[in-house]
N, CA, C and O atoms as a GROMACS GRO file, in nm:
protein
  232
    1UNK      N    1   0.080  -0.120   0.000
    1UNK     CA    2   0.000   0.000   0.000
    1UNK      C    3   0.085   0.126   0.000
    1UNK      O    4   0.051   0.239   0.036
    2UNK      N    5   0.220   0.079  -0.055
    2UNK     CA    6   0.287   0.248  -0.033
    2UNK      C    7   0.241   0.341  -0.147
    2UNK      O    8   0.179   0.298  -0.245
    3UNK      N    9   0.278   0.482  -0.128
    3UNK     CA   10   0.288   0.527  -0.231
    3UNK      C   11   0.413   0.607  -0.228
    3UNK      O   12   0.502   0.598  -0.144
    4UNK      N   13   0.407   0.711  -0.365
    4UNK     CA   14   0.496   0.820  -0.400
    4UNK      C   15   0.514   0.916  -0.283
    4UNK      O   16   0.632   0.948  -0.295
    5UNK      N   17   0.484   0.957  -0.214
    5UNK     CA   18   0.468   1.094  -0.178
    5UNK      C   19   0.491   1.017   0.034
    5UNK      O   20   0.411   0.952   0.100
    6UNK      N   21   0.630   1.067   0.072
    6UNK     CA   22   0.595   1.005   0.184
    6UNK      C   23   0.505   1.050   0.346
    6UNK      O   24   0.502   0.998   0.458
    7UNK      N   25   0.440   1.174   0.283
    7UNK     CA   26   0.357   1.187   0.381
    7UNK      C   27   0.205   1.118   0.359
    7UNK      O   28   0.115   1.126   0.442
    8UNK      N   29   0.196   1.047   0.225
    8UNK     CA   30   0.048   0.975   0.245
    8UNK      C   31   0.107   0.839   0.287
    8UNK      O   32   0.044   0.741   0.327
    9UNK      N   33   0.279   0.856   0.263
    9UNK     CA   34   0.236   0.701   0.354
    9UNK      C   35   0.244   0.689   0.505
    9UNK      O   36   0.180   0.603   0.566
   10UNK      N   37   0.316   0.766   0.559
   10UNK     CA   38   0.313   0.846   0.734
   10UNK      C   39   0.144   0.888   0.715
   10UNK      O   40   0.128   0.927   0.830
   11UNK      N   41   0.041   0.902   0.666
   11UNK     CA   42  -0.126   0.940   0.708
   11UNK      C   43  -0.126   0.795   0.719
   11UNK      O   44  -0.141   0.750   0.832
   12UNK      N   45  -0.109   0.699   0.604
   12UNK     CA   46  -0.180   0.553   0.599
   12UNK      C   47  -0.164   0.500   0.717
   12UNK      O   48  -0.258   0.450   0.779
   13UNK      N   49  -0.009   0.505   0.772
   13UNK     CA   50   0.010   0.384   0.853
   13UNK      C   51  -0.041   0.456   1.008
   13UNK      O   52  -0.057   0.390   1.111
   14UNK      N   53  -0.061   0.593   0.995
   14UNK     CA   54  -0.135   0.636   1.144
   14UNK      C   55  -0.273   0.610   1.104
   14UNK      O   56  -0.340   0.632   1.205
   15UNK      N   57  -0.354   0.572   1.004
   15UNK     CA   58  -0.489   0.542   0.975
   15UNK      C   59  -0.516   0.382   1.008
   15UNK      O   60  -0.617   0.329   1.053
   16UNK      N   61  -0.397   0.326   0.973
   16UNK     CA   62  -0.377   0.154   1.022
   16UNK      C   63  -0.365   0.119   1.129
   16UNK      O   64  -0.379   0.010   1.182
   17UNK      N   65  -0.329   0.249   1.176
   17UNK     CA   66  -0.249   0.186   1.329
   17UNK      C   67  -0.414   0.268   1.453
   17UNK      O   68  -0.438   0.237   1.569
   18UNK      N   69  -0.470   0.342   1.389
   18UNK     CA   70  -0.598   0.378   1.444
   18UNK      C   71  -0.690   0.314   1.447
   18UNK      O   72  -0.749   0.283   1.550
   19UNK      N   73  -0.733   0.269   1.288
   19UNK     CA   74  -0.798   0.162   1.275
   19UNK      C   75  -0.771   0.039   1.371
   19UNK      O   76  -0.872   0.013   1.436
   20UNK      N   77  -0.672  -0.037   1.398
   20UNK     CA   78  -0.629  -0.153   1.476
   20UNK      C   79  -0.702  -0.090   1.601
   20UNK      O   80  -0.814  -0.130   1.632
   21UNK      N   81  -0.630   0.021   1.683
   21UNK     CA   82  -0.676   0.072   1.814
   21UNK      C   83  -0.844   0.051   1.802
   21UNK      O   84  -0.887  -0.029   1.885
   22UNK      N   85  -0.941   0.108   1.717
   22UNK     CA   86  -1.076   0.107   1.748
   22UNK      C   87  -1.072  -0.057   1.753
   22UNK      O   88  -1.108  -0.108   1.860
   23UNK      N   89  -1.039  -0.131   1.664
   23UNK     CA   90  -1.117  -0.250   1.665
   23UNK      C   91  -1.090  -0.395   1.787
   23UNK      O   92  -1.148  -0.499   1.816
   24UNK      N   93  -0.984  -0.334   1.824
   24UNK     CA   94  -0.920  -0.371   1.940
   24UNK      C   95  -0.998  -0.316   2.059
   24UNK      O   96  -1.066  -0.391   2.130
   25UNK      N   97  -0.984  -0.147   2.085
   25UNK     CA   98  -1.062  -0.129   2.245
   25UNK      C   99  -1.204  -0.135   2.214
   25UNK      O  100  -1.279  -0.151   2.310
   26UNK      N  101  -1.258  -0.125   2.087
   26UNK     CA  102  -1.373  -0.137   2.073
   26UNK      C  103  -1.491  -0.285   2.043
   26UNK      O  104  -1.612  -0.275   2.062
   27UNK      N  105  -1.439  -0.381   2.008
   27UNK     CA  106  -1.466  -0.487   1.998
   27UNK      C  107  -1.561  -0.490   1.870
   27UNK      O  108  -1.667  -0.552   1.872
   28UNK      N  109  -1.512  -0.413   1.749
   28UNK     CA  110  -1.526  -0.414   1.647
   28UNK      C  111  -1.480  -0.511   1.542
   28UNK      O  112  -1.362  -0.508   1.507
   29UNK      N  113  -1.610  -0.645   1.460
   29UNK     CA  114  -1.554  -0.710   1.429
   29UNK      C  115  -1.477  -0.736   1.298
   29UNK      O  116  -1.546  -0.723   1.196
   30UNK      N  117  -1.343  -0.770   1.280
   30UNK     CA  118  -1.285  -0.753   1.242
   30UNK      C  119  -1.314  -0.767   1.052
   30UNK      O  120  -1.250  -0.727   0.954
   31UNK      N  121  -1.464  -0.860   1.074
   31UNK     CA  122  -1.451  -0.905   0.982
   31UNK      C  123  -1.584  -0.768   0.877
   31UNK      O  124  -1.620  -0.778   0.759
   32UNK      N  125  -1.614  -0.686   0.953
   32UNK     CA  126  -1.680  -0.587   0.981
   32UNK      C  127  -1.614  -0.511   0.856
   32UNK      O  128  -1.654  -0.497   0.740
   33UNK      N  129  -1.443  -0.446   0.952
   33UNK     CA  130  -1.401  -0.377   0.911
   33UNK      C  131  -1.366  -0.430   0.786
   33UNK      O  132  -1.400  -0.354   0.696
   34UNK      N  133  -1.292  -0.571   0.734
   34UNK     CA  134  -1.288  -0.583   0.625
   34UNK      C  135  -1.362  -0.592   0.507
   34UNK      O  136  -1.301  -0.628   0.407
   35UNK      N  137  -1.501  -0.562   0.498
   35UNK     CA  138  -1.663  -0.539   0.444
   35UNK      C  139  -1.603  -0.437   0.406
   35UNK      O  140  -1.545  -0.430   0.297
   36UNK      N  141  -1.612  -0.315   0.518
   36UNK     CA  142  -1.618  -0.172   0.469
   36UNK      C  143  -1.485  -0.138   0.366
   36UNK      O  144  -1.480  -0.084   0.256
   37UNK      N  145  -1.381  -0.195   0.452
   37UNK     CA  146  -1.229  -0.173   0.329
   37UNK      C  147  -1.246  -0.220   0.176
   37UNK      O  148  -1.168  -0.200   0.083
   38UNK      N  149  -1.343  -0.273   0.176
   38UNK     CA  150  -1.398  -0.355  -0.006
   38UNK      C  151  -1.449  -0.227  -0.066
   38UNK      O  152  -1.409  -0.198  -0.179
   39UNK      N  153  -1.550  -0.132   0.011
   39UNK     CA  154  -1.629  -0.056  -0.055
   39UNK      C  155  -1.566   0.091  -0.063
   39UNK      O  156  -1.566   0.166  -0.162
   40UNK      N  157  -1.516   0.113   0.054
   40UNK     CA  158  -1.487   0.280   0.162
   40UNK      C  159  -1.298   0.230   0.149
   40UNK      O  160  -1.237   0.124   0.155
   41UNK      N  161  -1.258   0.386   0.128
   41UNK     CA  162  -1.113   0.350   0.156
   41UNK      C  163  -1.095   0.363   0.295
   41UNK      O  164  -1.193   0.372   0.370
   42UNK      N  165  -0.937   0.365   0.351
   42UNK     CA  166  -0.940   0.368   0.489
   42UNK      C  167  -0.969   0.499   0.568
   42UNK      O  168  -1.014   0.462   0.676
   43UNK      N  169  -0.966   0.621   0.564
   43UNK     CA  170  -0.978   0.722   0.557
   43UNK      C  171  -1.133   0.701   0.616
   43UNK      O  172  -1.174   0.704   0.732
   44UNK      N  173  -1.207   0.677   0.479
   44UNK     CA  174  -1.379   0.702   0.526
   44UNK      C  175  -1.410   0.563   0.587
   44UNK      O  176  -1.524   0.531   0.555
   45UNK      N  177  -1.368   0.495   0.641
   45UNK     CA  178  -1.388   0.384   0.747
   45UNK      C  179  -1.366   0.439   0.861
   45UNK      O  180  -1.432   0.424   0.964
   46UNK      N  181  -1.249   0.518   0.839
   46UNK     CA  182  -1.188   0.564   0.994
   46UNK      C  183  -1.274   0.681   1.041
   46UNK      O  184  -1.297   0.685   1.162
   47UNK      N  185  -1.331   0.788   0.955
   47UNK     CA  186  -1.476   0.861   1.002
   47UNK      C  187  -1.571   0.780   1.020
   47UNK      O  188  -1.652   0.829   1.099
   48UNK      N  189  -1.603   0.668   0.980
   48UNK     CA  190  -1.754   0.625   0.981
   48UNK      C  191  -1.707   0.550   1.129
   48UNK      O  192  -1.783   0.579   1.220
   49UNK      N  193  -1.612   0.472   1.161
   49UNK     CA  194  -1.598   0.380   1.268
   49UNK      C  195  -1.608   0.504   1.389
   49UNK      O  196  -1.684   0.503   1.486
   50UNK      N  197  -1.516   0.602   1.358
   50UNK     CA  198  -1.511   0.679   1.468
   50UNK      C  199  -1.694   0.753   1.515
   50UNK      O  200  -1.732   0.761   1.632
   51UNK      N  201  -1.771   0.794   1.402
   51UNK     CA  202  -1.910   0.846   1.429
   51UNK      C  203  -1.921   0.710   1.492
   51UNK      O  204  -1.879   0.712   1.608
   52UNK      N  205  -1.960   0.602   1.456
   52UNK     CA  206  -2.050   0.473   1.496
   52UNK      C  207  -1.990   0.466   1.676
   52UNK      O  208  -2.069   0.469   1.771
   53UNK      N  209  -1.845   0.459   1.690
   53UNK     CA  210  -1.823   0.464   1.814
   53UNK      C  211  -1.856   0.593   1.937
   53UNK      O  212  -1.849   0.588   2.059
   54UNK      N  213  -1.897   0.713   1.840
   54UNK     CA  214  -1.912   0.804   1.922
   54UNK      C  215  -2.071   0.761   1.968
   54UNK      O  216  -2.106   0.746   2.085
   55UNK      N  217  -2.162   0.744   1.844
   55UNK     CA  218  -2.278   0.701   1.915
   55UNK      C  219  -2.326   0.619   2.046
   55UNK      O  220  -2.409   0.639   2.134
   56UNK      N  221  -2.228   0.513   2.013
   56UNK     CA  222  -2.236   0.443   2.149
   56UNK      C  223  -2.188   0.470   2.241
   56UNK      O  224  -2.210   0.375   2.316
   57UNK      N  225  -2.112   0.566   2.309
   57UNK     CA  226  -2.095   0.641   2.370
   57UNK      C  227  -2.191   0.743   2.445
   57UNK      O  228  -2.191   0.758   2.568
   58UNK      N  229  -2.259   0.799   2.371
   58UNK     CA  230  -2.380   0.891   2.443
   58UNK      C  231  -2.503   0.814   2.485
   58UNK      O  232  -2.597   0.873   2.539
   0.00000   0.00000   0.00000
């Protein structure tokens, strides 16, 4: 998943390494997240996981 430019690959791997954190403290299943990575890049997984976790929260 690298690319050209090395600050999208320093965003990716803090988007990978975020992603892991939700699905880990969150008990998000894994197989969940790999659904959404088919459709949504990681980026708009990592907004949508983060809204979905804020909901459950309030």
């Amino acid at each position: 998943m690298a690319t050209s430019d090395p600050r999208d690959d320093s965003a990716l791997q803090y988007a990978l390494e975020e992603l892991e954190h939700m699905v880990v403290d969150n008990g998000l299943a894994r197989s969940e997240i790999m659904a959404l990575l088919e459709v949504m890049n990681i980026y708009e997984v990592l907004d949508y996981l983060d809204a979905k976790i804020a909901n459950r929260l309030q």
